[in-house]
C-alpha positions as CSV (number, residue, x, y, z in Angstrom):
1,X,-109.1,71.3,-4.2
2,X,-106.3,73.1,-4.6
3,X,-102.9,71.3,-5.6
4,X,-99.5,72.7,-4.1
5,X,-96.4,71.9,-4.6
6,X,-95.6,68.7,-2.2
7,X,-93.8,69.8,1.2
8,X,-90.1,70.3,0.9
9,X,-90.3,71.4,-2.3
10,X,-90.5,74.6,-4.5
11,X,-90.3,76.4,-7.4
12,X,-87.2,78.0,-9.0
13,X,-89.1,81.1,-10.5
14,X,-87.8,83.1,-14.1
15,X,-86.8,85.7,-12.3
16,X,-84.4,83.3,-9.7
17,X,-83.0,81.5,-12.6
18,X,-80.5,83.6,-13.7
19,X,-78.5,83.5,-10.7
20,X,-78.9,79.8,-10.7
21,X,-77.1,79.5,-14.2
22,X,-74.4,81.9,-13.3
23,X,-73.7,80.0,-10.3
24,X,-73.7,76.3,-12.6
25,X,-71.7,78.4,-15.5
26,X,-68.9,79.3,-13.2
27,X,-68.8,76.0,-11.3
28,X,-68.6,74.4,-14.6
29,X,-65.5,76.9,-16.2
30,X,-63.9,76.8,-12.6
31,X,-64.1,72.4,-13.2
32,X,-63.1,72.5,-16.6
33,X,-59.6,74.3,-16.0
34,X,-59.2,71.9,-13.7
35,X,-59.3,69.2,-16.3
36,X,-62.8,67.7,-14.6
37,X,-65.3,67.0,-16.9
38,X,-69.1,66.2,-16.0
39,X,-70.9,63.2,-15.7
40,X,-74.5,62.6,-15.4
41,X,-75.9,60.0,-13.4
42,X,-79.9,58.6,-12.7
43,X,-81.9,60.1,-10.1
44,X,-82.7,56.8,-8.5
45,X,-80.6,53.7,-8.3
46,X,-80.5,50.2,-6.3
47,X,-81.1,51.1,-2.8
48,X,-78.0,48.9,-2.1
49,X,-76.0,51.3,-3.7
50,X,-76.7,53.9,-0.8
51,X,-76.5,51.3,2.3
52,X,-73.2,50.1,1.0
53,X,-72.0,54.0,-0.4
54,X,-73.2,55.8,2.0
55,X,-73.5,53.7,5.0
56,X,-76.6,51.5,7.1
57,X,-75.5,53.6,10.0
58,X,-76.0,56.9,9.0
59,X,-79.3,59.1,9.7
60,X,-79.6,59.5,5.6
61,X,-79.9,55.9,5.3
62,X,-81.5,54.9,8.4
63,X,-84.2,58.0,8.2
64,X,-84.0,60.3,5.1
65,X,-83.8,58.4,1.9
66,X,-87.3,57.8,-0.2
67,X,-87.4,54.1,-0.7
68,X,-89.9,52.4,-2.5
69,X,-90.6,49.0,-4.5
70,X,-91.0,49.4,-8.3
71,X,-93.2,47.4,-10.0
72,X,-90.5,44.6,-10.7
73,X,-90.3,44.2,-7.2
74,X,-86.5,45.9,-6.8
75,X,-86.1,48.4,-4.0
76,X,-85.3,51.7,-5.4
77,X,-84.2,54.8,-3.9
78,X,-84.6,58.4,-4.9
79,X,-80.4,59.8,-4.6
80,X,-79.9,61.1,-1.5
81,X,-76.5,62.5,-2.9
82,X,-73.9,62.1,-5.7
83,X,-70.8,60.2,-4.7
84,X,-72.3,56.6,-4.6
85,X,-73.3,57.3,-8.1
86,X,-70.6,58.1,-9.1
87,X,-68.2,55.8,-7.4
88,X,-71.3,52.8,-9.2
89,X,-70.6,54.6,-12.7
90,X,-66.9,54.9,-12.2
91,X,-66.9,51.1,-11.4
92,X,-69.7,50.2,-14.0
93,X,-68.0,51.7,-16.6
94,X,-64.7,50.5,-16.3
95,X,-63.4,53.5,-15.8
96,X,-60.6,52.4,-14.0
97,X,-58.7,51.9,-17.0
98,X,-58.7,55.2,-17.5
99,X,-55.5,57.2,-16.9
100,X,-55.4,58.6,-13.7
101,X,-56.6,60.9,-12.0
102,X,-60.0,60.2,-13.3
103,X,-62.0,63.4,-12.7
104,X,-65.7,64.4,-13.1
105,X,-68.2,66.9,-11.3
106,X,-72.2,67.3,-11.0
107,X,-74.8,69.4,-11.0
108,X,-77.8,67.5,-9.6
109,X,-81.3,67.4,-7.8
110,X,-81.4,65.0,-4.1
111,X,-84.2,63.8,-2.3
112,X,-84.1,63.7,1.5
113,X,-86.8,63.1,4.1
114,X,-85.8,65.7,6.8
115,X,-87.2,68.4,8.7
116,X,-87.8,71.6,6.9
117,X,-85.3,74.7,7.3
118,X,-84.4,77.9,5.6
119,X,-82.7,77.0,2.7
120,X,-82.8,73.1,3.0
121,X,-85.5,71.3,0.8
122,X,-86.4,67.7,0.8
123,X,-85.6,68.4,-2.7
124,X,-82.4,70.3,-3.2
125,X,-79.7,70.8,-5.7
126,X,-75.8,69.6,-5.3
127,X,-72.3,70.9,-7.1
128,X,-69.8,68.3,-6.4
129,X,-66.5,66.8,-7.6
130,X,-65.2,63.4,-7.1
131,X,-61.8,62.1,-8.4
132,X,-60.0,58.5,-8.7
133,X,-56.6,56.9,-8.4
134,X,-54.0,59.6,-6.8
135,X,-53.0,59.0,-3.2
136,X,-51.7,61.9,-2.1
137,X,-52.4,65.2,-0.4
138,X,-51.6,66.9,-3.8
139,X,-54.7,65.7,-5.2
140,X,-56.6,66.8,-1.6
141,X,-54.7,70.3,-2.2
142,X,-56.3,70.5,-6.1
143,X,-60.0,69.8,-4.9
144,X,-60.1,72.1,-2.0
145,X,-58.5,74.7,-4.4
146,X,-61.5,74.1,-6.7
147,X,-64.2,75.4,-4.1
148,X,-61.7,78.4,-3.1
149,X,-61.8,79.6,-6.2
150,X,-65.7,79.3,-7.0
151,X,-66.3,81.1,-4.7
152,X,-63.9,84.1,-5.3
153,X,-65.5,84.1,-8.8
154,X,-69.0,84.4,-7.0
155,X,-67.3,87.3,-5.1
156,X,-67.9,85.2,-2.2
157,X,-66.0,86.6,0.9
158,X,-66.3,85.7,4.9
159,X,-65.9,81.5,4.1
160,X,-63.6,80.1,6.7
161,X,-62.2,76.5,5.5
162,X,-61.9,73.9,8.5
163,X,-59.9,71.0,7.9
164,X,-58.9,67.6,10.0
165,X,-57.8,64.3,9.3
166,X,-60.0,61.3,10.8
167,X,-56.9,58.8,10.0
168,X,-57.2,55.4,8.7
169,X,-58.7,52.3,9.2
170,X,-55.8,51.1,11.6
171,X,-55.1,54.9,13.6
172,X,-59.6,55.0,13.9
173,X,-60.1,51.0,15.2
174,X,-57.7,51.9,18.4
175,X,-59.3,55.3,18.5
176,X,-62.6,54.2,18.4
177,X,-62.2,51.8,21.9
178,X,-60.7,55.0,23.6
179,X,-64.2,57.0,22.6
180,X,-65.6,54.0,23.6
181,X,-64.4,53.5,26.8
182,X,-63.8,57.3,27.0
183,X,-68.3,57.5,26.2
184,X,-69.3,54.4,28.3
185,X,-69.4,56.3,31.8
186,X,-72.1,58.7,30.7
187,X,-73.6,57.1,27.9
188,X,-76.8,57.6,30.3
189,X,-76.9,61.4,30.0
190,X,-76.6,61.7,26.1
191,X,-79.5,61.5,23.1
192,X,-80.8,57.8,21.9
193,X,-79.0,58.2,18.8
194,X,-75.8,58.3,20.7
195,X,-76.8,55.4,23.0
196,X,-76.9,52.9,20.0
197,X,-74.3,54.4,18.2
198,X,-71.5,54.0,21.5
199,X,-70.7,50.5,20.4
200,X,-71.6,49.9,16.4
201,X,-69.9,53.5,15.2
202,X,-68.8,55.7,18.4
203,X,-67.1,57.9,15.8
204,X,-70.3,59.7,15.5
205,X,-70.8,60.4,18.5
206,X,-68.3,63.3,17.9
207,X,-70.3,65.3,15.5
208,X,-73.9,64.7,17.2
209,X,-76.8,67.5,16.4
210,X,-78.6,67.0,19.4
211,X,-75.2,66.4,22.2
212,X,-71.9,68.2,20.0
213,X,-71.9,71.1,22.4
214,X,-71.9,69.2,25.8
215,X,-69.0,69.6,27.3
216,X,-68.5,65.9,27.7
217,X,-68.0,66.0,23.6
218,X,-66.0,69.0,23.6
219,X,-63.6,67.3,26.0
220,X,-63.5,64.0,24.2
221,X,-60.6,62.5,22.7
222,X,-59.2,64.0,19.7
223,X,-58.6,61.6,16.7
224,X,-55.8,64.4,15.4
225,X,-53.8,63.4,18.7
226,X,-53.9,59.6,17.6
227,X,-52.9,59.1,13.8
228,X,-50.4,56.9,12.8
229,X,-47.4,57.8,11.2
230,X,-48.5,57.8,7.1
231,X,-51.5,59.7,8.1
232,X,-49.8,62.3,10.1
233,X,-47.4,62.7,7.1
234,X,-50.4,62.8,4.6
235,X,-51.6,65.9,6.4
236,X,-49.0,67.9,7.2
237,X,-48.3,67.3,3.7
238,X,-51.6,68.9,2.7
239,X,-51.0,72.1,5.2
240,X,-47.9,72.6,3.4
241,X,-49.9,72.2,0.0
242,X,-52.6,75.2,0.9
243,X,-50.1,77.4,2.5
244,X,-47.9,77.1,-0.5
245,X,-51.1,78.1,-2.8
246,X,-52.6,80.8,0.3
247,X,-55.6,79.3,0.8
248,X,-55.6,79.8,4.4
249,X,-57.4,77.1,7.0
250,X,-58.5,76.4,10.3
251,X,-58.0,72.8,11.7
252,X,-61.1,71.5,13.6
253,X,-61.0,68.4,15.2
254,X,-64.6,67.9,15.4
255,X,-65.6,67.3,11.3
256,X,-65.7,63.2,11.4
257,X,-67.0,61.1,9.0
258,X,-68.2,58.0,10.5
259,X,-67.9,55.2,8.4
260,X,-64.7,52.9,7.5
261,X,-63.8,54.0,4.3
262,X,-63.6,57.7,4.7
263,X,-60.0,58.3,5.5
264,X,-57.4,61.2,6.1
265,X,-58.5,64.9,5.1
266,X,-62.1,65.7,5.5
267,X,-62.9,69.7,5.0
268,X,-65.9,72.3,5.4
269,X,-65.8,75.5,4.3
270,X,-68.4,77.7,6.5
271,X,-69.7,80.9,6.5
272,X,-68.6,83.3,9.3
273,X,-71.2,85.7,8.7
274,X,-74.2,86.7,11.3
275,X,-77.3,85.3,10.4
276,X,-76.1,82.5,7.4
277,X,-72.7,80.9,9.1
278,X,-73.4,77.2,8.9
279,X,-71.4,74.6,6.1
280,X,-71.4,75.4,2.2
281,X,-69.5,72.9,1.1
282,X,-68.2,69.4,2.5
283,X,-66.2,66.9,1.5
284,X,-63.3,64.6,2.1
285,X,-61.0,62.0,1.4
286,X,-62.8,58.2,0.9
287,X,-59.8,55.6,0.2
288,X,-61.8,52.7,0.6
289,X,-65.3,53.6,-1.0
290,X,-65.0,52.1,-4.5
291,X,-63.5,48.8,-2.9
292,X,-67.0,48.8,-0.5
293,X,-69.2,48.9,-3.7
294,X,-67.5,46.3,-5.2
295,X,-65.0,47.8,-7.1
296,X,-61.1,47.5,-7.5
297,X,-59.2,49.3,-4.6
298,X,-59.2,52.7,-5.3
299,X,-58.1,56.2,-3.7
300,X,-61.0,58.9,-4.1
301,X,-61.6,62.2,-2.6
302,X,-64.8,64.5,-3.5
303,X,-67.0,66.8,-2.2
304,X,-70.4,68.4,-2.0
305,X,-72.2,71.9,-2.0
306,X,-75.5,73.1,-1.5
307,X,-76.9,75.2,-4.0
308,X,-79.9,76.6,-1.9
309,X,-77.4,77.2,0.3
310,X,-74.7,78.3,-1.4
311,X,-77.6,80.7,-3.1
312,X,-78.6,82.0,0.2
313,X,-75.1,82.8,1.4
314,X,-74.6,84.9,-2.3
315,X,-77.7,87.2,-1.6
316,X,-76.8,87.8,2.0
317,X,-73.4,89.1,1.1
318,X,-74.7,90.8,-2.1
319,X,-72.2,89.2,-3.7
320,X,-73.0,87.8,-7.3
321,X,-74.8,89.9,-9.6
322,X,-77.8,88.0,-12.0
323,X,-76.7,88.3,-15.7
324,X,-78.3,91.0,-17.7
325,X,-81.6,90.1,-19.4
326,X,-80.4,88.3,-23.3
327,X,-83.1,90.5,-25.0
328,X,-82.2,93.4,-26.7
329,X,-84.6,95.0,-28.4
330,X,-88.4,95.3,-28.1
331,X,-90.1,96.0,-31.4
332,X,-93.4,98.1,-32.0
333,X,-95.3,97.5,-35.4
334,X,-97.4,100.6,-36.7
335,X,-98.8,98.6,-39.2
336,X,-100.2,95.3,-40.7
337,X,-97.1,95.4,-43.2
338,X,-94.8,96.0,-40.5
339,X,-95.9,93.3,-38.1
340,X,-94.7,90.9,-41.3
341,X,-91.4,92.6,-41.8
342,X,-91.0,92.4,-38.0
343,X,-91.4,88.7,-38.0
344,X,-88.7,88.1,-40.0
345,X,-86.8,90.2,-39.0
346,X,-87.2,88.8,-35.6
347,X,-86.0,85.5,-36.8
348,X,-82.6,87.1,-38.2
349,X,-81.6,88.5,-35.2
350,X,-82.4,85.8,-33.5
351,X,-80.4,83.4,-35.9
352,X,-77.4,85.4,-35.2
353,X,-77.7,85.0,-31.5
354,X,-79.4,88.4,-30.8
355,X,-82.2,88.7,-28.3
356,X,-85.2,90.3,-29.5
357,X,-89.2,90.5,-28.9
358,X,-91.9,91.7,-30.9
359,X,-96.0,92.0,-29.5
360,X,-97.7,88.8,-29.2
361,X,-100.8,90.3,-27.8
362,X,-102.8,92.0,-30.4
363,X,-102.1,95.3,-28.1
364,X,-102.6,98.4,-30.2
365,X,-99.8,101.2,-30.7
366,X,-100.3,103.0,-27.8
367,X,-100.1,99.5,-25.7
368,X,-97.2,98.5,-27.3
369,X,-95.3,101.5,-26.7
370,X,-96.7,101.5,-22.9
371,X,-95.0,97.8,-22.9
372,X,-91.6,98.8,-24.2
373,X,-91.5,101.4,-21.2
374,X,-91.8,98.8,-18.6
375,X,-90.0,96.0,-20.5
376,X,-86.7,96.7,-19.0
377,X,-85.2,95.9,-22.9
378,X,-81.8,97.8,-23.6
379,X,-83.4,99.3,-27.1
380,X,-86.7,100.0,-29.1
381,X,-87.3,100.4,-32.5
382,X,-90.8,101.6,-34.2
383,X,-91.7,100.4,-37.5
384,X,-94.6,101.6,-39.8
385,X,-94.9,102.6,-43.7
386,X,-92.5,105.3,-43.4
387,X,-89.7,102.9,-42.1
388,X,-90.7,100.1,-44.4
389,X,-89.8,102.3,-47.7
390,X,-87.2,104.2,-47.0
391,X,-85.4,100.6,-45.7
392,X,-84.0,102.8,-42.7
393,X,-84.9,102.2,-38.9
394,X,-84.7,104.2,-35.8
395,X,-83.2,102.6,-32.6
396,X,-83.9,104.1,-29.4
397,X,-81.9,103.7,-26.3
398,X,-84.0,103.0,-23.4
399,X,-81.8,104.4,-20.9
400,X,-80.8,108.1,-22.1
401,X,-83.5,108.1,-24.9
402,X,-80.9,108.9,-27.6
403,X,-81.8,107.2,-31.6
404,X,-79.4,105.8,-34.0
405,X,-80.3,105.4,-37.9
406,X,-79.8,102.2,-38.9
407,X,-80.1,100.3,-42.1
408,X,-82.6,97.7,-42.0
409,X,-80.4,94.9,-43.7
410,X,-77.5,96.5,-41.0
411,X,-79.4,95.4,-37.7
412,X,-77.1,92.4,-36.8
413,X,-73.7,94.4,-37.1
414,X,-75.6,97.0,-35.2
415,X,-76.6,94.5,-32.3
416,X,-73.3,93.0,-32.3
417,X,-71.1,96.4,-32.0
418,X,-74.0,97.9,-29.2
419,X,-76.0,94.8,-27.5
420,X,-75.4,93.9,-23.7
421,X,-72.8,90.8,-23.3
């Protein structure tokens, strides 16, 4: 029988993985001048972690996560994402002590059971930031700022961000009886999911895959319209923090985050191009989060980006460019005595932090040569007797077939004044 990979899943193949590291590389330098450093966290963790972090109401909890029983008995749960996590090593480690801020960012796999699409994977790969302790829209201003300027590194262009504020715990509980009594009427008309969540989170409602284009959602009540004072002030605060840096936003009363402890900002940035537009990155403001997992009240904001996603939107816009291949030179032994010297020389370069690769296959001259051609390596270099005696070897430029004489003992300099960065 033949084994696959399971459903949901795939391979990242050599020749994809370039553009996967330049995307984590830059993600990571864009972090780091931000003063975020990373943290690593286990795949799987106690399945209360991700009722209480990301909530028993949600369709990742109630439908998506892949729970099982270990053989202690404990209920684990593959990480359907990062934050709870985070938020359990944040708490776990004490790092609330910490001076503050307290920021970190990921790079990880996550494992959710949901129906297949392009670019989403039951097993997929996450970027995300999350960062402690500061209150105020400055801190909502520095994360946002953090995907803009990702994604003008990737030469990403065409990404609209959407902002809105969903309020507080006191501006959302009076909200949430005018969706309810606002929903109630029609309840009738609209998808089961809806039905059950009218009364326990009717929040959701707003943001529904199957009903979020009926009209009757469209023309629902806007939480925007109904925020108290602090939270009105927090986000006008933050509009004045983007325009000051000219990161320019829409605001869209329809992203909602449905449980208690998400509060204020909540953002997207989406693609407006034909044929990808859809969500890159979410995230959003989660003042009560670390308090829910039993932590010491806390403010937090973070987010989340798909990388498959994030990877599709790059080669649609033929945006980021795979770095060039490390190797640098390919070379072809004429002889039993040069196949030695070509070992060690092999280690040198490589040493020194120079690419090189030398035949592995027993091919014979002609095959080696035939090799070189189709290699796609910057440089060649033939050795036999001749080159072996007189200490000096010829390089030869793949590209417009020119040579340079080098000294054998003066191939490092060489490499490091001609090789490909």
């Amino acid at each position: 029988m033949k084994i696959t990979a399971p459903k949901g899943t795939r391979d990242i193949l050599p020749s994809e993985t370039p553009l996967w590291q330049l995307a984590a590389k830059n993600f990571a330098e864009v972090c780091h001048n931000f003063g975020y450093e990373e943290i690593r966290i286990p795949t799987f963790e106690d399945t209360n972690l991700f009722q209480r972090g990301v909530g028993d109401t949600t369709d990742v909890v109630q439908k998506e996560m892949y729970t099982f029983e270990d053989k202690g008995g404990r209920s684990i749960t593959l990480r359907p994402e990062g934050t709870a996590g985070v938020v359990r090593s944040y708490i776990e480690n004490g790092m609330s002590s910490l001076p503050a801020p307290v920021r970190m960012y990921y790079d990880i796999t996550a494992f959710r059971y949901e129906k297949m699409q392009k670019g989403r994977y039951r097993e997929f790969h996450q970027f995300g930031v999350e960062a402690f302790g500061s209150k105020g829209p400055e801190i909502d201003a520095e994360v946002i700022s953090t995907v803009d300027i990702f994604f003008k590194k990737m030469g990403l262009k065409n990404i609209e961000l959407r902002i809105n504020s969903i309020g507080c715990p006191n501006c959302r509980k009076a909200y949430n009886e005018q969706l309810k009594d606002y929903f109630r009427p029609h309840i009738s008309t609209m998808c089961a999911d809806c039905q059950n969540r009218l009364e326990r989170n009717p929040l959701r409602m707003i943001d529904c895959k199957v009903d979020g284009e009926k009209d009757i959602v469209k023309n629902a009540p806007r939480l925007i319209d109904h925020l108290c004072d602090e939270c009105k002030e927090h986000f006008e605060a933050l509009k004045t923090q983007l325009d000051a840096i000219g990161i320019n936003y829409t605001i869209d009363p329809n992203i909602v985050r449905g449980l208690d402890y998400y509060t204020r900002t909540v953002f997207e940035f989406v693609s407006k191009n034909v044929g990808t537009q859809g969500t890159i990155c979410g995230g959003g403001r989660y003042d009560g989060l670390v308090e829910s997992v039993g932590g010491p009240a806390t403010p937090g904001i973070g987010y989340a980006m798909g990388v498959e996603r994030l990877l599709l939107e790059l080669e649609a816009q033929g945006a980021a460019v795979a770095p060039k291949k490390n190797v640098q030179v390919y070379f072809v032994a004429m002889s039993d005595n040069a196949k030695d010297f070509i070992t060690k020389t092999c280690y040198d370069l490589r040493v020194n932090g120079i690419g090189c690769e030398r035949d592995l296959m027993g091919r014979a001259f002609r095959a080696q040569m035939k090799y070189a051609g189709k290699a796609n390596i910057p440089y060649m270099c033939v050795i036999g007797d001749d080159e072996l005696a007189s200490g000096k070897l010829k390089i030869k430029n793949m590209t417009d077939g020119t040579e340079t004489e080098v000294e054998a003992s003066g191939l490092v300099a060489f490499f490091e004044g001609n090789g490909e960065e």
